[in-house]
C-alpha positions as a LaTeX table, in Angstrom:
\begin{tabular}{lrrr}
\hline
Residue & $x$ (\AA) & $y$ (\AA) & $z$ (\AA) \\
\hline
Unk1 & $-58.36$ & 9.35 & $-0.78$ \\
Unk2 & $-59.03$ & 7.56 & 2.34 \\
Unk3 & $-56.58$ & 7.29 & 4.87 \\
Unk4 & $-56.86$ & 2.82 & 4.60 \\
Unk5 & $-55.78$ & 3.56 & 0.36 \\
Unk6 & $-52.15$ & 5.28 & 1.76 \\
Unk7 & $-51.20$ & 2.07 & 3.35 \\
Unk8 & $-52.14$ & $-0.19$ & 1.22 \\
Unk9 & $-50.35$ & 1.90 & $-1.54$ \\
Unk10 & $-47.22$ & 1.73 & 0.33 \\
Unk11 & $-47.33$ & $-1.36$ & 0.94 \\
Unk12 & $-48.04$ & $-2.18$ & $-2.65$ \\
Unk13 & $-44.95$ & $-0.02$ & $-3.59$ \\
Unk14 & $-42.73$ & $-1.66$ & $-1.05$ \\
Unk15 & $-43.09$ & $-5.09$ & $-2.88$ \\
Unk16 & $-42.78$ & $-4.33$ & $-6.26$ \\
Unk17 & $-39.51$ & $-2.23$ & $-5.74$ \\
Unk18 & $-38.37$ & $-5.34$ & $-3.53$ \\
Unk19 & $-39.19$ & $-7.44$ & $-5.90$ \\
Unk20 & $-37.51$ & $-5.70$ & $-8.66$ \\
Unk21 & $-34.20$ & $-5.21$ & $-6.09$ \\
Unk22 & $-34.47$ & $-9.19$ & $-5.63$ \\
Unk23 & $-34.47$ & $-9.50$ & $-9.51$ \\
Unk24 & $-31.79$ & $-7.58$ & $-10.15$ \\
Unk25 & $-29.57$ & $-8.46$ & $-7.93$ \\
Unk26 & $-30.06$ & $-12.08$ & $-8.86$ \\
Unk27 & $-29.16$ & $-11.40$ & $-12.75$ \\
Unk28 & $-25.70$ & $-9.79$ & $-11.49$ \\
Unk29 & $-24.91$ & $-12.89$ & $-9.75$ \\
Unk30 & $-22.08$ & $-14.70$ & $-11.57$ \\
Unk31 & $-23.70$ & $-18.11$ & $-13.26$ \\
Unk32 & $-19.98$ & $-19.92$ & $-13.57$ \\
Unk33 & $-16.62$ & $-19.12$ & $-12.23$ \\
Unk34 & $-13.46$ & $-20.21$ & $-10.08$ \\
Unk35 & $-15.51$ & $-20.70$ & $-7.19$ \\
Unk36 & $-17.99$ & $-23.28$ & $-9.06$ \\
Unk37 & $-18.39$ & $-26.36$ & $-7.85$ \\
Unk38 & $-22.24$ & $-26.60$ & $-9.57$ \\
Unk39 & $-20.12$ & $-28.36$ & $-12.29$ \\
Unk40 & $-21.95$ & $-31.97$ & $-13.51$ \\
Unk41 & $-19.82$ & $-34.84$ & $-12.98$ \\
Unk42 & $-19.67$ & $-35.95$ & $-16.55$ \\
Unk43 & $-17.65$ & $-32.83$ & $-17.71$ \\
Unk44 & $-14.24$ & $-34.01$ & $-18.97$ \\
Unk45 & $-10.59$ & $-33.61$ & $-16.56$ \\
Unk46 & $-7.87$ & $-31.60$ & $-17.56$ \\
Unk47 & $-6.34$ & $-35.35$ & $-18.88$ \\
Unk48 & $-9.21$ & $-36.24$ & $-21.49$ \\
Unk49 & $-9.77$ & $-32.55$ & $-22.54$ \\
Unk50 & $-7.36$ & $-31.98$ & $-26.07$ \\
Unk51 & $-6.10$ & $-28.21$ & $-26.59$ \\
Unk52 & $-4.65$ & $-26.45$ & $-29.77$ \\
Unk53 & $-2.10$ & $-24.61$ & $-30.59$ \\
Unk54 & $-2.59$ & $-20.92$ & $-29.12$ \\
Unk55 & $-3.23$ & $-18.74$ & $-32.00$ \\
Unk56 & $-2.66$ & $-15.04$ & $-31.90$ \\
Unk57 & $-5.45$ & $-12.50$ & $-33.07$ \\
Unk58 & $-2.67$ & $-10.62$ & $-34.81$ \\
Unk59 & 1.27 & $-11.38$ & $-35.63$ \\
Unk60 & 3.06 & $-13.69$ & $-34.16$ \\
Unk61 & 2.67 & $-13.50$ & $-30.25$ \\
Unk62 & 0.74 & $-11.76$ & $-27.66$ \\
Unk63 & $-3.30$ & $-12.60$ & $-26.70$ \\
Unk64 & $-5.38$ & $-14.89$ & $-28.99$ \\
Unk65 & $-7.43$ & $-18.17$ & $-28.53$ \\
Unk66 & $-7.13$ & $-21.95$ & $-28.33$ \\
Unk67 & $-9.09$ & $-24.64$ & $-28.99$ \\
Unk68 & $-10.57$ & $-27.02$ & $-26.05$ \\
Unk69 & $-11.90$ & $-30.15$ & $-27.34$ \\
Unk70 & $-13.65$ & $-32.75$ & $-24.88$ \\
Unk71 & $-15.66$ & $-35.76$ & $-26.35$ \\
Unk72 & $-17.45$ & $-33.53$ & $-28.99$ \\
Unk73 & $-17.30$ & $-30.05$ & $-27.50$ \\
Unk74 & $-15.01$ & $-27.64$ & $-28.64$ \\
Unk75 & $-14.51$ & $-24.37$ & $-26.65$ \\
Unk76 & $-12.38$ & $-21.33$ & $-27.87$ \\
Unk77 & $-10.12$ & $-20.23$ & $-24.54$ \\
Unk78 & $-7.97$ & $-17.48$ & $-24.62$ \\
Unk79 & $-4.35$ & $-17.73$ & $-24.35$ \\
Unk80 & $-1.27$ & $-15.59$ & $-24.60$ \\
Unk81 & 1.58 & $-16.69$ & $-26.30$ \\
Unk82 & 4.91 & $-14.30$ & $-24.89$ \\
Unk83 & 6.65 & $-11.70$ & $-27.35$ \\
Unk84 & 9.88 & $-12.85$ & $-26.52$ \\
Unk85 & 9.86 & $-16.32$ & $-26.71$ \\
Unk86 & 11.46 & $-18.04$ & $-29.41$ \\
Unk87 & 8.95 & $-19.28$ & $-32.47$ \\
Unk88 & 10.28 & $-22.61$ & $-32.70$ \\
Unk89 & 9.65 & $-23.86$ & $-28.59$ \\
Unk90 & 6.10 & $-23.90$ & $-27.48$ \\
Unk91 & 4.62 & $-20.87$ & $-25.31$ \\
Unk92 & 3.20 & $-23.58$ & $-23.61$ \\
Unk93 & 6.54 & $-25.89$ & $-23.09$ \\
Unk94 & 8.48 & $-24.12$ & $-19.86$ \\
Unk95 & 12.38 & $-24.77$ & $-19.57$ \\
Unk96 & 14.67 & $-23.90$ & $-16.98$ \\
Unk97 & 17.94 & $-22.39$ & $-18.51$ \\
Unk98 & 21.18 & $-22.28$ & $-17.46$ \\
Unk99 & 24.32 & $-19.37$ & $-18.48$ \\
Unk100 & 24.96 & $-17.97$ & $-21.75$ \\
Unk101 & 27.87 & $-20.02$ & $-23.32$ \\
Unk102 & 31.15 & $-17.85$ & $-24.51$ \\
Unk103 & 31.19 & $-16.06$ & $-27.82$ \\
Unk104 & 31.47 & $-18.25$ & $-31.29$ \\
Unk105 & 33.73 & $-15.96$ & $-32.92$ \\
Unk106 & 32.99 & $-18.11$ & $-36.45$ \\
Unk107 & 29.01 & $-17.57$ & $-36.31$ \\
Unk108 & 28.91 & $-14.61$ & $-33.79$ \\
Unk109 & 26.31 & $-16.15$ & $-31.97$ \\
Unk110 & 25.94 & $-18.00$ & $-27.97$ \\
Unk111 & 23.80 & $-20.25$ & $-27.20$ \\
Unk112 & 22.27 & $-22.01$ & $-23.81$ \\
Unk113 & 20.44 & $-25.01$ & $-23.34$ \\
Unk114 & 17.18 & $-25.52$ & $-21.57$ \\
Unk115 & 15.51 & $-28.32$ & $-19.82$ \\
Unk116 & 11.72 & $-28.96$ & $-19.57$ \\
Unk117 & 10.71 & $-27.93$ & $-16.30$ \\
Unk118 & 6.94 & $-27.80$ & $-17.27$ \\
Unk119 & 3.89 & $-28.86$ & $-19.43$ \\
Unk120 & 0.78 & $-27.10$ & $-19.64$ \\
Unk121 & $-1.97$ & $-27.77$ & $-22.04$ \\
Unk122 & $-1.04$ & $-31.55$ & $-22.69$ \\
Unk123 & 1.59 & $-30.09$ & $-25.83$ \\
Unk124 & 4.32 & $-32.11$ & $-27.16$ \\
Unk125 & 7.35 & $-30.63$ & $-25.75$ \\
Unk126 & 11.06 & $-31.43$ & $-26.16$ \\
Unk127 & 12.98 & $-32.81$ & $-23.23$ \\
Unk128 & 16.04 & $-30.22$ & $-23.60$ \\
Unk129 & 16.09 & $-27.02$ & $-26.10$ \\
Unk130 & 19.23 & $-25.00$ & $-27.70$ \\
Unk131 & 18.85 & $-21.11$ & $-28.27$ \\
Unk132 & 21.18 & $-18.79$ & $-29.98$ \\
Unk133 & 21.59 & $-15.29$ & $-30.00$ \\
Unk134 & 23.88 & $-12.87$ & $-31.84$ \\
Unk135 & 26.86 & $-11.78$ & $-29.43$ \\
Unk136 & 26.74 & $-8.68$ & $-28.15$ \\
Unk137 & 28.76 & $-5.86$ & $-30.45$ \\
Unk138 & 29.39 & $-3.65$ & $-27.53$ \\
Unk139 & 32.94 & $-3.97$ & $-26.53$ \\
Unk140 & 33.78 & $-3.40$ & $-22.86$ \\
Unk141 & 36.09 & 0.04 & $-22.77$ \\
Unk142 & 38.34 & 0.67 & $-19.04$ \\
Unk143 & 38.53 & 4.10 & $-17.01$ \\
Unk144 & 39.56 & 6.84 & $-18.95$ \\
Unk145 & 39.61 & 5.51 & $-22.47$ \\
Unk146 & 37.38 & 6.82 & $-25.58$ \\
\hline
\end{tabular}
């Protein structure tokens, strides 16, 4: 080899493995996030996009999907509906509660109301809410007794 062939190898080297670096580096880039603001204009708002109920992958709460429907796209998101909220109000209808009300000694239960505090996800929610809940069977005992 000739002492002009080492440089030029180099050289040659050099800008393939930059090359390759600049490559990779530029498939690890994120194409879409929070930080996004490549977003076309004629994408739908929050207001015209429709979502679904949140369904659960399995039983009755915890993660699952949604559907997102704007003009005529639909999108699957993923949601997460709380495992212990009630069934009948919306995981997606928020309600600011006040105290649990006394004992019902003829169904055992108490109950609170709630007000709607928040919407998310355009639902249909109910302007005030009633839960029950059994009373509680413990039975407060003083100092010293058994």
């Amino acid at each position: 080899k000739t002492t002009q062939e080492c440089p030029d190898n180099r050289e040659r080297f050099l800008a393939v493995y930059l090359y390759l670096y600049f490559v990779k580096s530029a498939e690890n880039t994120p194409k879409s996030g929070k930080n996004d603001k490549s977003k076309s204009a004629s994408e739908c708002s929050p207001a015209e996009t429709r979502y679904g109920k949140c369904i659960p992958e399995s039983g009755d709460c915890g993660e699952g999907l949604r559907e997102a429907t704007c003009k005529d796209r639909t999108d699957k998101i993923h949601c997460k509906i709380p495992c212990n909220w009630k069934k009948d109000i919306s995981g997606d209808c928020k309600y600011k509660f006040g105290p649990w009300g006394p004992c019902d000694a003829a169904t055992n239960t108490k109950g609170r109301s709630g007000s709607l505090k928040k919407v998310l996800f355009n639902a249909e929610c109910q302007a005030t809410v009633r839960v029950s809940k059994p009373c509680s069977p413990k039975v407060k005992k003083g100092r010293g007794e058994d």
